[in-house]
Biopython code that builds the backbone (N, CA, C, O; Angstrom):
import numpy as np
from Bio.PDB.StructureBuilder import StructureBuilder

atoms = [
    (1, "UNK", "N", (101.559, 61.391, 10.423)),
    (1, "UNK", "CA", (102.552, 61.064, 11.418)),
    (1, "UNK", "C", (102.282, 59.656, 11.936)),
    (1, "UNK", "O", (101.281, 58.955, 11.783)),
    (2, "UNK", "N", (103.564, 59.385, 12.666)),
    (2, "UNK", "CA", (103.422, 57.706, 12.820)),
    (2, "UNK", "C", (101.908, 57.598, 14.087)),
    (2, "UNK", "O", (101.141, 58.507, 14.400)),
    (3, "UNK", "N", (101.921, 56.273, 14.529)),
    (3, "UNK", "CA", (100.959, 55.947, 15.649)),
    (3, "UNK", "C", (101.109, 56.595, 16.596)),
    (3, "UNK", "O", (100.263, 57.401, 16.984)),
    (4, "UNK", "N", (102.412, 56.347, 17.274)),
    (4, "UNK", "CA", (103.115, 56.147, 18.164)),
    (4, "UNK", "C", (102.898, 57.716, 18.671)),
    (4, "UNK", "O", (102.433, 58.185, 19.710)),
    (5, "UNK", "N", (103.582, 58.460, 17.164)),
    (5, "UNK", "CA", (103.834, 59.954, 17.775)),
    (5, "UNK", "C", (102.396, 60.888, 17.205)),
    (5, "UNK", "O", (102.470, 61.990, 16.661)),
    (6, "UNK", "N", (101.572, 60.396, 17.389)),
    (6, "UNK", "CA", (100.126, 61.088, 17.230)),
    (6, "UNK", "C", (100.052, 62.416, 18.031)),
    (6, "UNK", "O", (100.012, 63.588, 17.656)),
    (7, "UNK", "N", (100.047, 61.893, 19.146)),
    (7, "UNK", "CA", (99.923, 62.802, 20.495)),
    (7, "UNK", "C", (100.497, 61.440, 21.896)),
    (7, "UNK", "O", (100.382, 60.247, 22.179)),
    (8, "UNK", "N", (100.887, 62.231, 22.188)),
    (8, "UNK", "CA", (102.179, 61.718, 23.728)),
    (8, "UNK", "C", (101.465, 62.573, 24.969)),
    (8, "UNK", "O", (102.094, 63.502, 25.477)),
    (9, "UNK", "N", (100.280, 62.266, 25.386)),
    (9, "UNK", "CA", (99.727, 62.986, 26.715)),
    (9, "UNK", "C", (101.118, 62.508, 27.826)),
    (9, "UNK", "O", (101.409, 61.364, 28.175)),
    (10, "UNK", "N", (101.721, 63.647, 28.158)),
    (10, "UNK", "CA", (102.515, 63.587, 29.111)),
    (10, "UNK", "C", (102.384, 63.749, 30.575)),
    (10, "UNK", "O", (101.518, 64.565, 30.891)),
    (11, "UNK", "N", (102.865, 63.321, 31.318)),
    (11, "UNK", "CA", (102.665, 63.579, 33.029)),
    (11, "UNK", "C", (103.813, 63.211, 33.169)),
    (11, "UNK", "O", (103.887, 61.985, 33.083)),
    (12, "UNK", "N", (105.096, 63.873, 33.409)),
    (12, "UNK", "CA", (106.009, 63.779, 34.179)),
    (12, "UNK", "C", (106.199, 62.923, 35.837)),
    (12, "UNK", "O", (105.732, 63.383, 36.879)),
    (13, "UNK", "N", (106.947, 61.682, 35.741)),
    (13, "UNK", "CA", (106.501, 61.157, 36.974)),
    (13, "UNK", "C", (107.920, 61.623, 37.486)),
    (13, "UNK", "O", (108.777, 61.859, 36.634)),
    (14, "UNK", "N", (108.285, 61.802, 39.099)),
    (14, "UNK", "CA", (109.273, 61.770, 40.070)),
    (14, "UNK", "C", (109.263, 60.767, 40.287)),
    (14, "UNK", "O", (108.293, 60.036, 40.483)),
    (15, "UNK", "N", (110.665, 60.467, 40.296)),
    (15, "UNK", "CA", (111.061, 59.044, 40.944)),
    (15, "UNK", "C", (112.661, 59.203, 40.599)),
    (15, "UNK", "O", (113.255, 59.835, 39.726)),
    (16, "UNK", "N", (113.219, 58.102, 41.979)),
    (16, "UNK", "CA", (114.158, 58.084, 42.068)),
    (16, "UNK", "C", (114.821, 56.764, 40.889)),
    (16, "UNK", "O", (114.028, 55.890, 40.538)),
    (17, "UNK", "N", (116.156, 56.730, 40.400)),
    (17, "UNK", "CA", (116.528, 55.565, 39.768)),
    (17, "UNK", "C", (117.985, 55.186, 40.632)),
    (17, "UNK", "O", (119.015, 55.851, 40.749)),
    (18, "UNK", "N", (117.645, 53.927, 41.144)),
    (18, "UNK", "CA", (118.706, 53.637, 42.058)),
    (18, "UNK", "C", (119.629, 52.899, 41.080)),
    (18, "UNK", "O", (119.330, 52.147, 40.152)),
    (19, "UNK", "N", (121.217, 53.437, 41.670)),
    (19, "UNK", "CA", (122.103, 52.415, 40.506)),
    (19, "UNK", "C", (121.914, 52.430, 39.474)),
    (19, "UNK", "O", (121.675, 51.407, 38.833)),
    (20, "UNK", "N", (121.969, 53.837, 38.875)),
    (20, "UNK", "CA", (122.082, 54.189, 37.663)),
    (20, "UNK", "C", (122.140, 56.055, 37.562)),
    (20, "UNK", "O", (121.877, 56.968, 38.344)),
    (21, "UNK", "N", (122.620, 55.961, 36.188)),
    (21, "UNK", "CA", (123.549, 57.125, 36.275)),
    (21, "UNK", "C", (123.198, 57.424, 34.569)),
    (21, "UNK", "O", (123.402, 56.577, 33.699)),
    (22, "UNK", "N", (122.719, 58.597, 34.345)),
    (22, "UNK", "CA", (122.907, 59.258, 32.456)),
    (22, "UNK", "C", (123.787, 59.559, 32.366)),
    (22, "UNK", "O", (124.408, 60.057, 33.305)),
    (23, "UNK", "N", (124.288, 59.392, 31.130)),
    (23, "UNK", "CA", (125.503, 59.933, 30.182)),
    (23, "UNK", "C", (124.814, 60.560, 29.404)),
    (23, "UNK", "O", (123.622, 60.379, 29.154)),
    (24, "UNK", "N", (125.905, 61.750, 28.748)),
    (24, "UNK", "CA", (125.702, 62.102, 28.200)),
    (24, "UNK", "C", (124.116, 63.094, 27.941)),
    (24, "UNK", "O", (123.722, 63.815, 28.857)),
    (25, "UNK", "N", (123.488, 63.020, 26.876)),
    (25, "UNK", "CA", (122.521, 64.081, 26.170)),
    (25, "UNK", "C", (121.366, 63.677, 27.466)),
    (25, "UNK", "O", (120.770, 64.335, 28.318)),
    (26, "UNK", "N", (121.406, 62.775, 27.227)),
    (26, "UNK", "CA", (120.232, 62.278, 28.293)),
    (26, "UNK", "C", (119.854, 63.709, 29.571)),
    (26, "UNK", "O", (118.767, 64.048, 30.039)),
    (27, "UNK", "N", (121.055, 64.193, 29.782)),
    (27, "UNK", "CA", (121.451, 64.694, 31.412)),
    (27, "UNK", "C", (120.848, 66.256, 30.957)),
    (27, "UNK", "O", (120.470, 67.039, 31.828)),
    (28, "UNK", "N", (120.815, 66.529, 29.825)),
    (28, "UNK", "CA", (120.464, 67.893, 29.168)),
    (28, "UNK", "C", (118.961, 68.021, 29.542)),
    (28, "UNK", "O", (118.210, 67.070, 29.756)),
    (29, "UNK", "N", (118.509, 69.838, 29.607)),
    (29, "UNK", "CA", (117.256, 70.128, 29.910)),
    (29, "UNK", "C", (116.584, 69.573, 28.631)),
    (29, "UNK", "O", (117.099, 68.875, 27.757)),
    (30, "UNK", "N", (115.387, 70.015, 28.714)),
    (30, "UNK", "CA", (114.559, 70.401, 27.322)),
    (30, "UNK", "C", (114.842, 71.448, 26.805)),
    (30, "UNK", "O", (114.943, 71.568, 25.584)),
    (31, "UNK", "N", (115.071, 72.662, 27.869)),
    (31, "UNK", "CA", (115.396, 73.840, 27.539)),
    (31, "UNK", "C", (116.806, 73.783, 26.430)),
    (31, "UNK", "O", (116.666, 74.140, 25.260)),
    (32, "UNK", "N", (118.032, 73.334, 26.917)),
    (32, "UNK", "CA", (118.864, 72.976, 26.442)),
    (32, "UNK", "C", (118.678, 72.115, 24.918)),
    (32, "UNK", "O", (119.205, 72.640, 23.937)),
    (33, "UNK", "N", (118.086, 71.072, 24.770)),
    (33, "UNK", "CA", (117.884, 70.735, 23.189)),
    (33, "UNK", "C", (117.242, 71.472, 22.295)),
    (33, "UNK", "O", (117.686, 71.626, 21.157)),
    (34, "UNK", "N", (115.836, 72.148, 22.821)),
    (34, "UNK", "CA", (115.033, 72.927, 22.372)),
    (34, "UNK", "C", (116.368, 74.515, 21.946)),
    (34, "UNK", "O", (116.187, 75.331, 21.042)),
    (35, "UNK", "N", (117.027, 74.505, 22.477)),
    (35, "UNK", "CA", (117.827, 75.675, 22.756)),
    (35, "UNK", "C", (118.726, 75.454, 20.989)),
    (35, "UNK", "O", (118.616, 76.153, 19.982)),
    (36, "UNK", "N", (119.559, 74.220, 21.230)),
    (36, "UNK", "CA", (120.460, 73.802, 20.343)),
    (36, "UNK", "C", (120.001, 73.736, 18.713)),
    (36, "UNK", "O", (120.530, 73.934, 17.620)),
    (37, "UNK", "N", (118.488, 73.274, 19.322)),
    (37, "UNK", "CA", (117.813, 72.657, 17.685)),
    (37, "UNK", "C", (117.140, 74.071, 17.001)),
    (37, "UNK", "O", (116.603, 74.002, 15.895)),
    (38, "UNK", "N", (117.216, 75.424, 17.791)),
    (38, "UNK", "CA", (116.727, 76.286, 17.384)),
    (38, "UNK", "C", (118.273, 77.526, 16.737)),
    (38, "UNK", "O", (118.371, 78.418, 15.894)),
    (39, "UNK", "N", (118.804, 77.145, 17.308)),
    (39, "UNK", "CA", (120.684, 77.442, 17.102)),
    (39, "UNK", "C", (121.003, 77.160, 15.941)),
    (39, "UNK", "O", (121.780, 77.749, 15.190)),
    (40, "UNK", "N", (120.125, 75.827, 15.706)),
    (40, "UNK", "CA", (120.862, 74.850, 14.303)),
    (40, "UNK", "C", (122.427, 74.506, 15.443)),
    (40, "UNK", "O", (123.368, 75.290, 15.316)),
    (41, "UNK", "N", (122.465, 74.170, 15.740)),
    (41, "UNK", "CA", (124.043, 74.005, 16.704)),
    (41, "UNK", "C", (124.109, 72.068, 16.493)),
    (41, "UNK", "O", (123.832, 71.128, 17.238)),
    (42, "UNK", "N", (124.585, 72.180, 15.188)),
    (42, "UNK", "CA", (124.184, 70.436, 14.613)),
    (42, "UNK", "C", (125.403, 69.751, 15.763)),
    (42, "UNK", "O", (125.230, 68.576, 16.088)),
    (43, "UNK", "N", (126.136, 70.210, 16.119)),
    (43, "UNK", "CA", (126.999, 69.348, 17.158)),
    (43, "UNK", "C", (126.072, 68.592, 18.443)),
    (43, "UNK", "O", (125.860, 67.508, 18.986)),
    (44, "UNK", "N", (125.803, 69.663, 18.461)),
    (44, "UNK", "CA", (124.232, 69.114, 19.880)),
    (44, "UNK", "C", (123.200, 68.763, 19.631)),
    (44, "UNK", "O", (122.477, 68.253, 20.487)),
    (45, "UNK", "N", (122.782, 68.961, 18.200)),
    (45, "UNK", "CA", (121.477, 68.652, 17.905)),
    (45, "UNK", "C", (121.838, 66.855, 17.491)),
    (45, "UNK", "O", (121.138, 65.849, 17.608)),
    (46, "UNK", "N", (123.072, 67.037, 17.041)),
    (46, "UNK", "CA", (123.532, 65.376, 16.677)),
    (46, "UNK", "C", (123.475, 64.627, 18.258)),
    (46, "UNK", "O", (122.827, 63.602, 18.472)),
    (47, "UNK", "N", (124.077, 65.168, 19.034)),
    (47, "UNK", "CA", (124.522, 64.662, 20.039)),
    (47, "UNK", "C", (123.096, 63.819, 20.666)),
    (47, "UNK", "O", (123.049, 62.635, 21.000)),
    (48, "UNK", "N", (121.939, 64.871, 20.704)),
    (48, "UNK", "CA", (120.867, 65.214, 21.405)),
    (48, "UNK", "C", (120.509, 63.846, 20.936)),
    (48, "UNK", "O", (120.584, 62.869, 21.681)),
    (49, "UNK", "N", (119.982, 63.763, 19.261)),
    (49, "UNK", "CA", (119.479, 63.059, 18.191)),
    (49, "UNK", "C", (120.435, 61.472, 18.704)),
    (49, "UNK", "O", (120.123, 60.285, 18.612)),
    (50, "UNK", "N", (121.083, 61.833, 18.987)),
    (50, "UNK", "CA", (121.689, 60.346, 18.972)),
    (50, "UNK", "C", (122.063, 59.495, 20.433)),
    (50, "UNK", "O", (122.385, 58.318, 20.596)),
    (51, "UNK", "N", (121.913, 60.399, 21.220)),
    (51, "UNK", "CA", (121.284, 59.478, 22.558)),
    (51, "UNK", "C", (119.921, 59.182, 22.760)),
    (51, "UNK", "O", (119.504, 58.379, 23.594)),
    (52, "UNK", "N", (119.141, 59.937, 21.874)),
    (52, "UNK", "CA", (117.563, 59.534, 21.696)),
    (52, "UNK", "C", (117.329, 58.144, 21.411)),
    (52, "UNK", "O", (116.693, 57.306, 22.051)),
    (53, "UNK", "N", (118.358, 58.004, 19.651)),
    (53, "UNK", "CA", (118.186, 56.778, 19.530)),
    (53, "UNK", "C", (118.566, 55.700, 19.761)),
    (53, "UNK", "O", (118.270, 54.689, 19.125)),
    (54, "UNK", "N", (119.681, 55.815, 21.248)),
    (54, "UNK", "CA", (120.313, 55.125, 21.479)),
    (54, "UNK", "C", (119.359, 54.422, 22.590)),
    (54, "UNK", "O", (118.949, 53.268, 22.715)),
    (55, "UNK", "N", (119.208, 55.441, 23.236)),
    (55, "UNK", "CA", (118.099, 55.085, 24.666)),
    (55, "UNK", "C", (116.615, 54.067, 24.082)),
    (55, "UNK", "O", (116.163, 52.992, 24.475)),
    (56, "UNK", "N", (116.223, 54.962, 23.059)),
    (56, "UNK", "CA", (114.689, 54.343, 22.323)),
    (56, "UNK", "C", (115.020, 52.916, 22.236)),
    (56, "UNK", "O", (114.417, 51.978, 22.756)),
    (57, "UNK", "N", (116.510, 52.886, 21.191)),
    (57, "UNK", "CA", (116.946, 51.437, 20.406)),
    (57, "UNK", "C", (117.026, 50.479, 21.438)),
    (57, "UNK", "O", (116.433, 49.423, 21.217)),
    (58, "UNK", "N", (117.672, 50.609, 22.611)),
    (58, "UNK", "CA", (118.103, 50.095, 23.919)),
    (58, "UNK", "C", (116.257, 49.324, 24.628)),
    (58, "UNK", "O", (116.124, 48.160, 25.005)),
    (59, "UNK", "N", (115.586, 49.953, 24.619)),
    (59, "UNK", "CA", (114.841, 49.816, 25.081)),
    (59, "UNK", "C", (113.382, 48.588, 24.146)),
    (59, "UNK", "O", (112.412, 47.922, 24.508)),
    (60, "UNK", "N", (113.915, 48.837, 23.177)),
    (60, "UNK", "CA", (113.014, 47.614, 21.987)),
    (60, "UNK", "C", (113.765, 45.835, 22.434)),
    (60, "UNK", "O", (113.236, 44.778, 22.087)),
    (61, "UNK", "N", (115.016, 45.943, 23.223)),
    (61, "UNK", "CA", (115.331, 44.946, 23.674)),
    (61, "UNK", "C", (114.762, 44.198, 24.968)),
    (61, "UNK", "O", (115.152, 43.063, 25.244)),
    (62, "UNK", "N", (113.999, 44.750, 25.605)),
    (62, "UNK", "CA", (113.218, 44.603, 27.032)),
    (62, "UNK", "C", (111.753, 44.945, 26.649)),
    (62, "UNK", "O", (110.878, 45.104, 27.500)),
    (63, "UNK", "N", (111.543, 45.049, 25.303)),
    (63, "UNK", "CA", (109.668, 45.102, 24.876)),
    (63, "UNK", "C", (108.949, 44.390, 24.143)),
    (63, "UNK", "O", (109.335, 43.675, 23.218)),
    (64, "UNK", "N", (107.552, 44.594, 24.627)),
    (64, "UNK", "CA", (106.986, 43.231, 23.598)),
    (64, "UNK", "C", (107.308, 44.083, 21.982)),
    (64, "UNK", "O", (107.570, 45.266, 21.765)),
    (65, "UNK", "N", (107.141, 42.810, 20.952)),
    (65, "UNK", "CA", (107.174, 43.349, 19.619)),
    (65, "UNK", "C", (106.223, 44.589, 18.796)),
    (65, "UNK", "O", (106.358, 45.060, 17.667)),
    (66, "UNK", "N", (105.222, 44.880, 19.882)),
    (66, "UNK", "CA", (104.176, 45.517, 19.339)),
    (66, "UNK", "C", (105.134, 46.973, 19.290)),
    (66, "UNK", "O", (105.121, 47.883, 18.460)),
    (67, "UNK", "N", (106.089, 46.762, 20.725)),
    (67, "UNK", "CA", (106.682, 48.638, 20.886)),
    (67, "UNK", "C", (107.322, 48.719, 19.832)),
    (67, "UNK", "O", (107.389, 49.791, 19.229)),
    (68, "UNK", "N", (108.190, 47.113, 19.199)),
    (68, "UNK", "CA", (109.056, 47.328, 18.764)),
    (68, "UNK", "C", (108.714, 47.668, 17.477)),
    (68, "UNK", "O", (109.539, 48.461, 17.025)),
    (69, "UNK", "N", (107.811, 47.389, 16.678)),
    (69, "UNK", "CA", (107.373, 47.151, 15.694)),
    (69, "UNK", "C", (106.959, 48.971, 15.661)),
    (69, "UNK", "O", (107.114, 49.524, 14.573)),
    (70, "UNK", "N", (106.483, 49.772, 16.771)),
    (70, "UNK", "CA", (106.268, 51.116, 16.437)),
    (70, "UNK", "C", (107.250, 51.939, 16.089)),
    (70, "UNK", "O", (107.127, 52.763, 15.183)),
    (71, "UNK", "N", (108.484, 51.754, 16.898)),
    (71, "UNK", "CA", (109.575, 52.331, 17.237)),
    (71, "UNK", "C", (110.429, 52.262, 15.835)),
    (71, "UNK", "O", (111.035, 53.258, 15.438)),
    (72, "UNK", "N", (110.441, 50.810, 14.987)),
    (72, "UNK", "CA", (110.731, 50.755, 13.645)),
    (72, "UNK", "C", (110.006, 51.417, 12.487)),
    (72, "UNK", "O", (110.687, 51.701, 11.502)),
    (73, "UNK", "N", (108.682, 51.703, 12.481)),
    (73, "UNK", "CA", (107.924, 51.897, 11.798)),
    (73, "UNK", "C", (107.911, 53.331, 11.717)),
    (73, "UNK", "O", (107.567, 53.959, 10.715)),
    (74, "UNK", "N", (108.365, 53.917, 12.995)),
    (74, "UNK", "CA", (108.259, 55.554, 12.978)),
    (74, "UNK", "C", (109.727, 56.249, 12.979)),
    (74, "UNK", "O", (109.935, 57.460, 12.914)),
    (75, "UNK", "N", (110.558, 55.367, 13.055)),
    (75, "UNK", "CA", (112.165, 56.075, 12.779)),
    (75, "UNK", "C", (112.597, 57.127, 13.280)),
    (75, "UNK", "O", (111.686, 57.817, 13.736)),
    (76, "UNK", "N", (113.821, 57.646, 13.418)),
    (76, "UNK", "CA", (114.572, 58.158, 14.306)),
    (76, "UNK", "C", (114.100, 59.764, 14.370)),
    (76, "UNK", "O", (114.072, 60.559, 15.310)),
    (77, "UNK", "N", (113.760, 59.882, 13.023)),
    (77, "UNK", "CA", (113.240, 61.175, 12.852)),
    (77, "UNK", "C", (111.796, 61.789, 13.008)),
    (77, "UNK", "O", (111.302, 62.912, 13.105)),
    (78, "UNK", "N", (111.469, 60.777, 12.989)),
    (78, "UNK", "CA", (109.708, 60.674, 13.999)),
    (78, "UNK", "C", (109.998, 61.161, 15.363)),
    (78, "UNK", "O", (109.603, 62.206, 15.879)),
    (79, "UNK", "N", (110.741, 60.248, 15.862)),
    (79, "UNK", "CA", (111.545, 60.259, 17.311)),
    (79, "UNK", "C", (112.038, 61.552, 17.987)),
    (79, "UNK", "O", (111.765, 61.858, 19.148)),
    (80, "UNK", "N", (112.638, 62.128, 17.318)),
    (80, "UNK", "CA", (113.530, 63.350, 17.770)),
    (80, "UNK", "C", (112.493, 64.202, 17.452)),
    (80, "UNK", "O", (112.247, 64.878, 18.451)),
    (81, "UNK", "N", (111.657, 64.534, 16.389)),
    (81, "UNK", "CA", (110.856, 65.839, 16.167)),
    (81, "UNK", "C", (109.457, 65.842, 17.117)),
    (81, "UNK", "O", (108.804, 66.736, 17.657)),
    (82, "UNK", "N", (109.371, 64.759, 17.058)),
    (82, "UNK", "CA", (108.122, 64.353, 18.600)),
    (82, "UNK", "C", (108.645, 64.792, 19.986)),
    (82, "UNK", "O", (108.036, 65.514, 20.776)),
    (83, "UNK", "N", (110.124, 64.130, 20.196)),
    (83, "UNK", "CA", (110.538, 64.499, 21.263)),
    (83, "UNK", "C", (110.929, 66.174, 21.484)),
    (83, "UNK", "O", (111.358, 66.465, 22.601)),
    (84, "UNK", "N", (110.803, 67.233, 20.513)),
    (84, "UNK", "CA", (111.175, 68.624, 20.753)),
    (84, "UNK", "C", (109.458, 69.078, 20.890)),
    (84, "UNK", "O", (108.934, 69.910, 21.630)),
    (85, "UNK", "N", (108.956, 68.319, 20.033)),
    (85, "UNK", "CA", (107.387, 68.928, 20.160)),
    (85, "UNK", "C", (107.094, 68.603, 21.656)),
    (85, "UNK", "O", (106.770, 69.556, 22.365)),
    (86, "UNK", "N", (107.172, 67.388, 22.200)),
    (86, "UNK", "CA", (107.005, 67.243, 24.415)),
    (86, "UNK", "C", (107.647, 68.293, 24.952)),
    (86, "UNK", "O", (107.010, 69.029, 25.706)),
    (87, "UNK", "N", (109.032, 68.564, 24.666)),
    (87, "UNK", "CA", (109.703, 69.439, 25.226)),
    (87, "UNK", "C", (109.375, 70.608, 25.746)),
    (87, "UNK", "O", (109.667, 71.055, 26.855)),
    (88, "UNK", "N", (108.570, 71.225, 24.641)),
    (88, "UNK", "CA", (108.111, 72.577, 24.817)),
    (88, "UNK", "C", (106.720, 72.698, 26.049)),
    (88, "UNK", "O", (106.236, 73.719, 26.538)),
    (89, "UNK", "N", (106.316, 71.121, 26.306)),
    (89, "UNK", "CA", (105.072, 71.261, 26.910)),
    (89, "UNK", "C", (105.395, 70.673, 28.644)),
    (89, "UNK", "O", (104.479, 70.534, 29.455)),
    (90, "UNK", "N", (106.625, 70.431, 28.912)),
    (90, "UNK", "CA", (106.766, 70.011, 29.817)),
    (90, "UNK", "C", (107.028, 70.757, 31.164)),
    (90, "UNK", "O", (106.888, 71.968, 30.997)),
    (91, "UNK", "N", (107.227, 70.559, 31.929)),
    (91, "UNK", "CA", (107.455, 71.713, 33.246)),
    (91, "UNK", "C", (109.705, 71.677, 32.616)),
    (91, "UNK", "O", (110.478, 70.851, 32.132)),
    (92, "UNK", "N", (109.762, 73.373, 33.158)),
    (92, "UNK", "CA", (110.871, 73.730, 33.317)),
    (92, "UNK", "C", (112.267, 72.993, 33.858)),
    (92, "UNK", "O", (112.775, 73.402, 34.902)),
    (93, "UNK", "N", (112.764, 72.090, 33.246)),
    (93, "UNK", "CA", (114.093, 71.392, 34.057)),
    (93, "UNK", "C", (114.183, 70.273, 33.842)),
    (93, "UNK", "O", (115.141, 69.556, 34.131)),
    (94, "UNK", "N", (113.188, 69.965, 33.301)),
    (94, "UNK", "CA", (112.737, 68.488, 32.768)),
    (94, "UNK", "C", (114.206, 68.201, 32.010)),
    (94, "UNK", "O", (114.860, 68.996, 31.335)),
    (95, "UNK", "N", (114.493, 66.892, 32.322)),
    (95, "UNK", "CA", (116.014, 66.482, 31.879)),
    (95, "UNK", "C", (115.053, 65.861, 30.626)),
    (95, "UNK", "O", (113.844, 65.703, 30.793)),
    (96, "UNK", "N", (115.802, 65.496, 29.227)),
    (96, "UNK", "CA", (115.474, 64.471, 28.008)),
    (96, "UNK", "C", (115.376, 63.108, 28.914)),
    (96, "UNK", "O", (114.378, 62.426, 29.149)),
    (97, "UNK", "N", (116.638, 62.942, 29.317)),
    (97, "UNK", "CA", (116.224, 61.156, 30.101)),
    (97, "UNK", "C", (114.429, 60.910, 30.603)),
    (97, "UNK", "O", (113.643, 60.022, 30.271)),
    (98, "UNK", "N", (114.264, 61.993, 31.431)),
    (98, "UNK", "CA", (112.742, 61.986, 31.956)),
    (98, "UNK", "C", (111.482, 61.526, 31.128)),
    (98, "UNK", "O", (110.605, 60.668, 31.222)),
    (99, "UNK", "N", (111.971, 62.884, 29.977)),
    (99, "UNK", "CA", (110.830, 62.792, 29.076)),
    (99, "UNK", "C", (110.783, 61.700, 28.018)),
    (99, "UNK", "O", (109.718, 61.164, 27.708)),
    (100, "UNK", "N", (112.084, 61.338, 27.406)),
    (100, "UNK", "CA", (112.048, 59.684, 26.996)),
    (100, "UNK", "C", (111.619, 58.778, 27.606)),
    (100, "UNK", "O", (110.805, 58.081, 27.000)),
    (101, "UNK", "N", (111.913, 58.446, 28.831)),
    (101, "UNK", "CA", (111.078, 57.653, 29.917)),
    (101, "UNK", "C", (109.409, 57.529, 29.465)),
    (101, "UNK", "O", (108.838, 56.571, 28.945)),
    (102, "UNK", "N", (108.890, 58.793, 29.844)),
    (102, "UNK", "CA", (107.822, 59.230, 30.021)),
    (102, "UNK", "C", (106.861, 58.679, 28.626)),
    (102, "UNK", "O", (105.838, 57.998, 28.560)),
    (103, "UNK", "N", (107.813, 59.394, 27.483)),
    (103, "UNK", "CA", (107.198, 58.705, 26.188)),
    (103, "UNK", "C", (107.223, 57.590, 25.757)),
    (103, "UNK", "O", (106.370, 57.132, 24.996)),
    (104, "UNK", "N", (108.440, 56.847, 26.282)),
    (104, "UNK", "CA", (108.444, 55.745, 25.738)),
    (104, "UNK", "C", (107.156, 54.649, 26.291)),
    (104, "UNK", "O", (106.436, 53.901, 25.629)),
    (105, "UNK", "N", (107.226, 54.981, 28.214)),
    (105, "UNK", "CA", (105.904, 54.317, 28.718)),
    (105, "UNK", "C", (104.741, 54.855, 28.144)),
    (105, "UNK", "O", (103.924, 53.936, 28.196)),
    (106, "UNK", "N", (104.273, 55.721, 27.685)),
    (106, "UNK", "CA", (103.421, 55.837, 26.775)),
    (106, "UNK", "C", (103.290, 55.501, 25.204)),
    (106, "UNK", "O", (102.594, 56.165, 24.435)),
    (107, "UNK", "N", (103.850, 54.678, 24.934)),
    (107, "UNK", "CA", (104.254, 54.390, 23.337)),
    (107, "UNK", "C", (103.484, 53.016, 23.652)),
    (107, "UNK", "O", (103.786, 52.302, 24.607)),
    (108, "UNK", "N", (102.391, 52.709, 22.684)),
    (108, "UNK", "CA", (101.898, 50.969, 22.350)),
    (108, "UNK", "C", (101.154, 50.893, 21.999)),
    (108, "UNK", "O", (100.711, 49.777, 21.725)),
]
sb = StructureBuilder()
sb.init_structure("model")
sb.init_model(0)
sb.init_chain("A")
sb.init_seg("    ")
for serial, (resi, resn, name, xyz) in enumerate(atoms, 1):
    if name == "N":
        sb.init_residue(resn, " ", resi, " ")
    sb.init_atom(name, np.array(xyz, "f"), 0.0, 1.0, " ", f" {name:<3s}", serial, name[0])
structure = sb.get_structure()
């Protein structure tokens, strides 16, 4: 497995985000993707899969090259199967936006 997605020690931080707002998949539990990707429910699992890489992709624009260079190197599907493996370990309610957050500040 890539670097990046070795292991993702998580800690969920609280915090508020002022002036700003998720769309879309982002706004979904864990419970909820974890839910879809076990469904096979490819409408949501696409959906899920593709605000992942929208948010990840978004975010290689505001990082040094080292993130970026991981984030390329480990691909979308690194991405999403890492992100269901956090899912399962996170506290209950945990939105995806959170836990992308969470991983991505841990990614370098």
């Amino acid at each position: 497995m890539k670097p990046l997605l070795l292991s993702v020690s998580l800690l969920i931080p609280t915090f508020a985000q002022a002036d700003s707002y998720i769309l879309g998949a982002g706004r979904w539990t864990c419970e909820q993707v974890i839910t879809a990707n076990e469904a096979q429910d490819m409408a949501k699992v696409f959906q899920a899969a593709g605000w992942l890489m929208g948010y990840w992709s978004a975010e290689t624009n505001y990082r040094e090259n080292g993130f970026v260079d991981i984030v390329e190197q480990a691909g979308g599907q690194a991405i999403y199967d890492q992100t269901l493996i956090e899912c399962r370990k996170v506290p209950e309610g945990t939105m995806l936006f959170e836990l992308a957050n969470s991983m991505i500040g841990n990614t370098g």
